[in-house]
C-alpha positions as a Python dict, from the first residue, in 0.01 Angstrom:
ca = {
    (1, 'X'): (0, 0, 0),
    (2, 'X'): (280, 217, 60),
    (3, 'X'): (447, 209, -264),
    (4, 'X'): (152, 361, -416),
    (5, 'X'): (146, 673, -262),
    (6, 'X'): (537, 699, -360),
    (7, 'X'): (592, 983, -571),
    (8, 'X'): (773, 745, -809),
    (9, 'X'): (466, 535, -868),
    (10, 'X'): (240, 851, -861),
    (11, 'X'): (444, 1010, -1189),
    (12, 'X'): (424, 702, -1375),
    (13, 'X'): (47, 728, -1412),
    (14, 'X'): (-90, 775, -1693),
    (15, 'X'): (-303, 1097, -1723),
    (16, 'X'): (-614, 1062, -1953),
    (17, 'X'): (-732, 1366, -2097),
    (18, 'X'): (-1098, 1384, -2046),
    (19, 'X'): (-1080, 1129, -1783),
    (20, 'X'): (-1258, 1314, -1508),
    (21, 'X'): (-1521, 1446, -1767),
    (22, 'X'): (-1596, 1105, -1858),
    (23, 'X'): (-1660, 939, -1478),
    (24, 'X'): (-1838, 1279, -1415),
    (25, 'X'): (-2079, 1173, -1736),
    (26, 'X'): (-2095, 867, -1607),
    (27, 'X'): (-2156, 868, -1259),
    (28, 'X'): (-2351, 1204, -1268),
    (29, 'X'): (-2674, 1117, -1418),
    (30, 'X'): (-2666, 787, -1201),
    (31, 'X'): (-2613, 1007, -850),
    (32, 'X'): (-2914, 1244, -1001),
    (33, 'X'): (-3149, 978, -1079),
    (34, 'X'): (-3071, 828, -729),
    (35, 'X'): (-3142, 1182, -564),
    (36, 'X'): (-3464, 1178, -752),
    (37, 'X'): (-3572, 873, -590),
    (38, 'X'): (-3466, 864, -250),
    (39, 'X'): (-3700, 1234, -253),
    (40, 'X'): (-3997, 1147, -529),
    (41, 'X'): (-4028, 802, -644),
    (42, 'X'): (-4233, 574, -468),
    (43, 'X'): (-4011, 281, -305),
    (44, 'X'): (-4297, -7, -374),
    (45, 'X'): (-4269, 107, -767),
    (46, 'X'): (-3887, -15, -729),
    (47, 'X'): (-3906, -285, -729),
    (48, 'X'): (-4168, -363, -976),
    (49, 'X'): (-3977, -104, -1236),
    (50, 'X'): (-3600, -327, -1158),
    (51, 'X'): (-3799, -654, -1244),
    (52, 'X'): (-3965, -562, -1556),
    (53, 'X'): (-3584, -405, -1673),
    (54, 'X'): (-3464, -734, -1594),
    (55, 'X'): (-3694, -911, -1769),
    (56, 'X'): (-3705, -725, -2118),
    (57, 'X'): (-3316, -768, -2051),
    (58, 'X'): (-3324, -1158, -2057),
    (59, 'X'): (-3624, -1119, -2357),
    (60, 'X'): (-3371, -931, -2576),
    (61, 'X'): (-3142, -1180, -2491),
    (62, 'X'): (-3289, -1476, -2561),
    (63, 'X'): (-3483, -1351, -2854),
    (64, 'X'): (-3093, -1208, -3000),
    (65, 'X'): (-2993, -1562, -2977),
    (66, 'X'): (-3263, -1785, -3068),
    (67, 'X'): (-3159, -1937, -3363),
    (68, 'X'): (-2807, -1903, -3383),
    (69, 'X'): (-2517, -2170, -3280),
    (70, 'X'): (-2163, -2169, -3311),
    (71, 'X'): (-1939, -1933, -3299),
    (72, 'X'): (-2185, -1654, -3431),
    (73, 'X'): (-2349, -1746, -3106),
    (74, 'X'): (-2062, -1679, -2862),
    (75, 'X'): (-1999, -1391, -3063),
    (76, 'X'): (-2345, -1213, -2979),
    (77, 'X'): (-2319, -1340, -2611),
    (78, 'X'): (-2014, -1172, -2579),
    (79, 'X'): (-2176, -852, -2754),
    (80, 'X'): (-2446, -926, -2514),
    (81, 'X'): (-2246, -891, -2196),
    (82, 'X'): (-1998, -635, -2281),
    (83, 'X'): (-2293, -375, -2327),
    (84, 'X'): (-2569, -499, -2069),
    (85, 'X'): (-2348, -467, -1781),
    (86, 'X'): (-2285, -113, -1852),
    (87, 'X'): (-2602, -48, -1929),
    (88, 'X'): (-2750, -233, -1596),
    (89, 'X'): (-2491, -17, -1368),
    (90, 'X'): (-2653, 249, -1552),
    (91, 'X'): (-3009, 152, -1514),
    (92, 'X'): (-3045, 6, -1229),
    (93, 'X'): (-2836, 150, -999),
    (94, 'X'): (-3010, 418, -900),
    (95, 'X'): (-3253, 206, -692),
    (96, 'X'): (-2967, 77, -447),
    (97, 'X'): (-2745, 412, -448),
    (98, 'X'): (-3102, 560, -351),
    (99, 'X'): (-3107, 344, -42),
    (100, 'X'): (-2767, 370, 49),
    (101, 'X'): (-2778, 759, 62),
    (102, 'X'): (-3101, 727, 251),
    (103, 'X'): (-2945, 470, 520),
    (104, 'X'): (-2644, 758, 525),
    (105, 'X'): (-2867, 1047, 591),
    (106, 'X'): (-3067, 886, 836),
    (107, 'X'): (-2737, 789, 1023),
    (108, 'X'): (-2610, 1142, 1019),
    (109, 'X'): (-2918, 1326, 1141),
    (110, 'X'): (-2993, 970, 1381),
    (111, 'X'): (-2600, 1094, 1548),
    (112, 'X'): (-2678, 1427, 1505),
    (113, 'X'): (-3046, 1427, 1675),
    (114, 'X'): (-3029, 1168, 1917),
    (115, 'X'): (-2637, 1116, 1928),
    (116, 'X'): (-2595, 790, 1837),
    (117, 'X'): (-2553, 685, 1492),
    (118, 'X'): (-2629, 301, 1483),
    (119, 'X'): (-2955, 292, 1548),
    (120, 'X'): (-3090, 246, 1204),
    (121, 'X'): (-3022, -119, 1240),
    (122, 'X'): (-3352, -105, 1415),
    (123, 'X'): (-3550, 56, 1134),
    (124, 'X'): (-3379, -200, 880),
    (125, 'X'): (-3522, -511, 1091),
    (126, 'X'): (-3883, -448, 935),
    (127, 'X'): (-3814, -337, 593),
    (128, 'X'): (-4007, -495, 349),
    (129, 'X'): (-3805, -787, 105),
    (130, 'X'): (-3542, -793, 406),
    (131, 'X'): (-3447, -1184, 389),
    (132, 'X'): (-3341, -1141, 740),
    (133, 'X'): (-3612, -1063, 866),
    (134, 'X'): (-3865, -1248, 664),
    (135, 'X'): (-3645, -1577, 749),
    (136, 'X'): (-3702, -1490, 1130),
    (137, 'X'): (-4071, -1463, 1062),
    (138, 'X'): (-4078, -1800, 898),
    (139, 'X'): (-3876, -1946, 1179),
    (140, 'X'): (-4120, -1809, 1481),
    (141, 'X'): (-4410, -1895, 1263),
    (142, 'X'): (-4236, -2283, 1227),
    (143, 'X'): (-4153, -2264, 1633),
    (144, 'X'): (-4522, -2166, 1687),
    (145, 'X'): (-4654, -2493, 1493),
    (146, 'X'): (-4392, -2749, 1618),
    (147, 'X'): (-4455, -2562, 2016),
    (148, 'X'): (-4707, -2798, 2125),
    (149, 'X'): (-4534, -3174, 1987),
    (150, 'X'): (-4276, -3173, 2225),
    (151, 'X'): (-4098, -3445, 1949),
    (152, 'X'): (-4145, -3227, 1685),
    (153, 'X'): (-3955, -2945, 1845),
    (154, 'X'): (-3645, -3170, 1985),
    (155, 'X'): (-3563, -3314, 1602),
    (156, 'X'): (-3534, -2930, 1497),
    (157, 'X'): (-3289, -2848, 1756),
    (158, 'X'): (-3085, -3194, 1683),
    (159, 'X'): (-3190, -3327, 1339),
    (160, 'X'): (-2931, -3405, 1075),
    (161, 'X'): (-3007, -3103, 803),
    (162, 'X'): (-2993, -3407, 491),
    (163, 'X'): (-3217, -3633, 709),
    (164, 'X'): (-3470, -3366, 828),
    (165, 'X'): (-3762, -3472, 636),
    (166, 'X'): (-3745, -3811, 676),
    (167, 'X'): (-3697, -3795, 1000),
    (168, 'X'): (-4005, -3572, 1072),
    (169, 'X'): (-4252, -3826, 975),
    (170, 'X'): (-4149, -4051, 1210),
    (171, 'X'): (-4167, -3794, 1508),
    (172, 'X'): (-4555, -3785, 1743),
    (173, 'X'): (-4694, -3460, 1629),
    (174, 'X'): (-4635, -3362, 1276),
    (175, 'X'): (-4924, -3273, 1139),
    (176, 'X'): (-4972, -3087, 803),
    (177, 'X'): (-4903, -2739, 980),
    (178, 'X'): (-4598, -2823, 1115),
    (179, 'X'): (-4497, -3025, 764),
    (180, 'X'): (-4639, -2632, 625),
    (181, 'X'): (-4402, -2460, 833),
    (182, 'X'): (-4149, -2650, 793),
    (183, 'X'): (-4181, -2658, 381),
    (184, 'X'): (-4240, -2271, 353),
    (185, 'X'): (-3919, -2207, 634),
    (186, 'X'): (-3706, -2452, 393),
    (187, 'X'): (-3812, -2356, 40),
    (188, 'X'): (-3897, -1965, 27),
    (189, 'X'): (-3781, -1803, -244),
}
């Protein structure tokens, strides 16, 4: 790490004309379109507008190389990726820089209003699409069901993870809510 903040190493750089412009260009429109939506867009719309992007994304894909095989092929998957990844950073995010710069501000005026900075980790427990939190939910709602079969609850704290299943319908108690619980808790998503 040192030797890059040597003068030595710091002359042989390369200076790009236009360089600055270009991130500027870049990286401008992006921060202004993430501005925009941390203060006018609706949140819930977010996430409807990043699927349908992806989506027509995968369409254009597929329907650019339906047909073709070979080396034509790998040629328009390479096309493909070399312009959809700049064009997805460009896109799409907006809708994470927008939450990022919200989770900052809050942060600053959270330290600044009731002096202590960290406690947005309480308003991020709820948030909608949090897998944290929506695995905990699935978890207390799977506790709830397997609460009153003592059995039940004593081959989730010890049961081999492979074996789980099949060992659950030889255990006094599992009924189809717990056998609900457990499917939703193992295969959301």
């Amino acid at each position: 790490m040192e030797f890059v903040q040597t003068e030595s190493f710091k002359k042989q750089l390369l200076r790009v004309p236009g360089l600055k412009r270009g991130i500027a260009g870049f990286f401008g429109p992006i921060l202004a379109r993430a501005v925009r939506n941390v203060f006018f867009s609706d949140p819930h719309q977010a996430h409807q507008t990043v699927n349908q992007y992806l989506e027509a994304c995968v369409q254009k894909a597929q329907s650019r190389l339906a047909g073709v095989s070979g080396p034509e092929r790998i040629r328009r998957i390479q096309e493909l990726t070399g312009g959809s990844l700049r064009s997805m950073f460009r896109d799409l995010m907006p809708y994470p820089m927008a939450g990022i710069l919200s989770s900052r501000s809050i942060r600053i005026l959270s330290r600044r209003w009731l002096g202590d900075g960290d406690v947005i980790h309480v308003l991020n427990k709820s948030l909608p699409g949090n897998v944290t939190s929506e695995m905990g939910l699935l978890i207390g709602d799977l506790a709830d069901a397997a609460r009153p079969y003592p059995g039940v609850a004593q081959l989730i704290r010890h049961a081999r993870p492979h074996a789980f299943r099949e060992s659950l319908r030889g255990v006094e108690g599992e009924t189809s809510s717990v056998r609900r619980g457990t499917a939703s808790w193992l295969f959301t998503g």
